[in-house]
N, C-alpha and C positions, 0 to 999 in steps of 0.2 A: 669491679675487679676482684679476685677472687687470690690470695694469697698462702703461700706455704714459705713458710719458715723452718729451717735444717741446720740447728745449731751441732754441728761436731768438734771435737776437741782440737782441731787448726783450723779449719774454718767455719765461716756459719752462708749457709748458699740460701736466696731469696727468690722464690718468684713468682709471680703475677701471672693468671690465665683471665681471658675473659670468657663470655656464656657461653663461647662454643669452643671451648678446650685450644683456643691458639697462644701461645705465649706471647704474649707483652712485652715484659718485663722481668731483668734478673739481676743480680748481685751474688759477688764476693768476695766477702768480707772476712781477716783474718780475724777467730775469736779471740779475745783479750778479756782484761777484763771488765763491768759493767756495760755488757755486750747486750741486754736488756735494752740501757737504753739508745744503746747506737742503731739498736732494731727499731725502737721508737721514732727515733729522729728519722730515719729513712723512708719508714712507713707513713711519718704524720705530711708528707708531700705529696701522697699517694689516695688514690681513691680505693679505698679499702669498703667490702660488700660484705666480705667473709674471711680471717684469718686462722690458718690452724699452722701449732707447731709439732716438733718432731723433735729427734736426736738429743744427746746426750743433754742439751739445755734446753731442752721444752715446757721443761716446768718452772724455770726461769721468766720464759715469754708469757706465757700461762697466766701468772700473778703479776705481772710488769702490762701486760693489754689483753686480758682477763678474757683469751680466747681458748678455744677447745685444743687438745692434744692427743697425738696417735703413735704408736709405735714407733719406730723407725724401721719393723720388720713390715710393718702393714705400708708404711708411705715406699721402701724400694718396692715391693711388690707392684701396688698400685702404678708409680713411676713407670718402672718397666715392659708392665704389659701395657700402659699407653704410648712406649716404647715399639714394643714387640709386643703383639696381640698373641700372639702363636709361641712367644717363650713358655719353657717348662719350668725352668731353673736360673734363679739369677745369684751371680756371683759379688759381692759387696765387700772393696778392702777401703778400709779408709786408714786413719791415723793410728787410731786406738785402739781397732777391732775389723775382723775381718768374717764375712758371715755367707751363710750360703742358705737360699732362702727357696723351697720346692713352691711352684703356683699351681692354683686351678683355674680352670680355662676362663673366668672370668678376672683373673687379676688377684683373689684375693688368696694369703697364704693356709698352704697345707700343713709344714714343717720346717723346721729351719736348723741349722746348726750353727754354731760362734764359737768364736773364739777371741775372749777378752782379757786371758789371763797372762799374756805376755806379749810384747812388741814383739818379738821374734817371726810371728806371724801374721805381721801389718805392715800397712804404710811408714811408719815410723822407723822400721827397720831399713827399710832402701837407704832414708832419707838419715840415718846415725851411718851408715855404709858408706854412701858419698860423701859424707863431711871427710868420715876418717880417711878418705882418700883423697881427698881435694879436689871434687870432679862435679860438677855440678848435675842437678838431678835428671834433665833434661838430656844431658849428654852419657850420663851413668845409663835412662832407662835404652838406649839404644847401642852400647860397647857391647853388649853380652853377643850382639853377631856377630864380632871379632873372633870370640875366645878360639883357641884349637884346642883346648883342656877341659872335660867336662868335669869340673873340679866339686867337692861335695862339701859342704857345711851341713854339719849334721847336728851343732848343737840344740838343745830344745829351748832354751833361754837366753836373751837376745843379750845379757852380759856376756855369757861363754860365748856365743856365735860373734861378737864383736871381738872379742880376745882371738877367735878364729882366724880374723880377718886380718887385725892388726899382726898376729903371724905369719900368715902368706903372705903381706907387704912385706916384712922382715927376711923372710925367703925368698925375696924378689921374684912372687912369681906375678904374671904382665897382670897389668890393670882390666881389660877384656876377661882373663880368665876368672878373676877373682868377681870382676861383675855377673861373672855365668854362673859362678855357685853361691851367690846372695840369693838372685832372683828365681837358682832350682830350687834353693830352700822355703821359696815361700808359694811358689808356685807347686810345689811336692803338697805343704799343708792342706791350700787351697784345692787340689784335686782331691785328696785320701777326703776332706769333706762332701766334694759334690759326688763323689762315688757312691756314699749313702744312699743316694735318692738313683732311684730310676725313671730316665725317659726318655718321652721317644723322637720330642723335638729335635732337629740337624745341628740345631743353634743354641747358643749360652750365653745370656748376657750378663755383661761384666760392666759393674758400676762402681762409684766411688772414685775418687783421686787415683789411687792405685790402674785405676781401669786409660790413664792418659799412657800409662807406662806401654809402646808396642812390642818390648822383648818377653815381659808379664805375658800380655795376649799370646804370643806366639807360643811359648813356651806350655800353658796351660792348653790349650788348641793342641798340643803334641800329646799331652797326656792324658785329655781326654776324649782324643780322638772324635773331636765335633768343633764345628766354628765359635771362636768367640767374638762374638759382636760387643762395639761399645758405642754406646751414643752419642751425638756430637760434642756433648757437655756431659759426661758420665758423674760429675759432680755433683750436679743438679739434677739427680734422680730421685733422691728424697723427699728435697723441695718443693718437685715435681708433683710428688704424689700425696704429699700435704695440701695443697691446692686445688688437686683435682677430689682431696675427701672434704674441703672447704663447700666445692659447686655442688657434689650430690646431696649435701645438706640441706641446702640452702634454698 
């Protein structure tokens, strides 16, 4: 078995391919701390051939079961186009960071763009949104087809754009509409990035936690006027392609 490990700052996603690229086995796992060896304990059950990690804790895994490490720009890539062979451009929001990553026709990346320097345009913002509303995250990523208000949050910093929000509660204005101008705020970021890159695939895949959200997809599908596709487990796209750079090694 052939493993990828994708430590991100809320979870850490695991999974197992065998020789011929079919998934096995997955996990996930919220990260906490000494997340090293709860990777350990999961793994040491496990028939393990080849381990590589990824994401924001990889060099954690690295020195804890002294296996090799890849980007987390090179493992969504990879992911993806084992995903979609025919992707151009994949779209990646997770917790901490959100990222837009151009491919070439084999998988491997040309250019990329991120954004790590504020929640404001991450997963982490939905998920400080829904609290302050009391709406749970599941039910948040799908109110925004309610809204009749195409309402704007425009601040760049995910303090002010919270202070925004907590405003428009205060102004009673409906819970639909306020979820419609969270998710145009981050869904606005997410496209001014993948406009960068030009291409000519129909399709955009969208990975990461962010990518379970269906008012996200829809919304970014409007604005960049192309399909966005997510994979069954958009989570476990990283994992993914830690795994499958585990086999070609190997």
């Amino acid at each position: 078995m052939f493993w990828g490990v994708d430590v991100g700052s809320t979870y850490t996603k695991i999974t197992g391919i065998d020789d011929k690229k079919n998934i096995i086995d997955t996990a996930v796992i919220p990260t906490i701390v000494n997340q090293d060896e709860i990777v350990k304990e999961y793994l040491s059950k496990k028939k393990v051939e080849m381990l590589v990690s990824t994401g924001y804790g990889r060099y954690m895994i690295e020195e804890a079961l002294s296996c090799p490490v890849i980007s987390e720009i090179k493992a969504h890539a990879k992911g993806a186009h084992f995903f979609a062979p025919k992707t151009e451009l994949v779209i990646d929001l997770g917790g901490q960071d959100s990222k837009v990553i151009k491919l070439d026709s084999t998988g491997g990346f040309v250019d990329f763009r991120m954004n790590d320097k504020c929640a404001a345009g991450t997963g982490k913002f939905l998920e400080i949104a829904a609290n302050r509303m009391g709406i749970g995250l599941e039910e948040f990523s799908r109110l925004g087809f309610e809204a009749d208000k195409e309402l704007t949050i425009s601040s760049m910093c995910a303090v002010f754009a919270e202070s925004e929000v907590i405003s428009l509660i205060a102004k009673k204005e409906s819970a639909a509409n306020i979820c419609y101008g969270v998710h145009e705020s981050i869904a606005s970021r997410l496209a001014s990035m993948a406009k960068k890159f030009a291409v000519k695939s129909e399709h955009i895949v969208f990975t990461g936690g962010g990518a379970l959200n269906p008012f996200l997809r829809y919304l970014l599908s409007q604005k960049l006027e192309k399909e966005v596709i997510a994979p069954a487990h958009p989570q476990l796209i990283g994992s993914i392609g830690a795994a499958l750079a585990g086999l070609e090694v190997s």
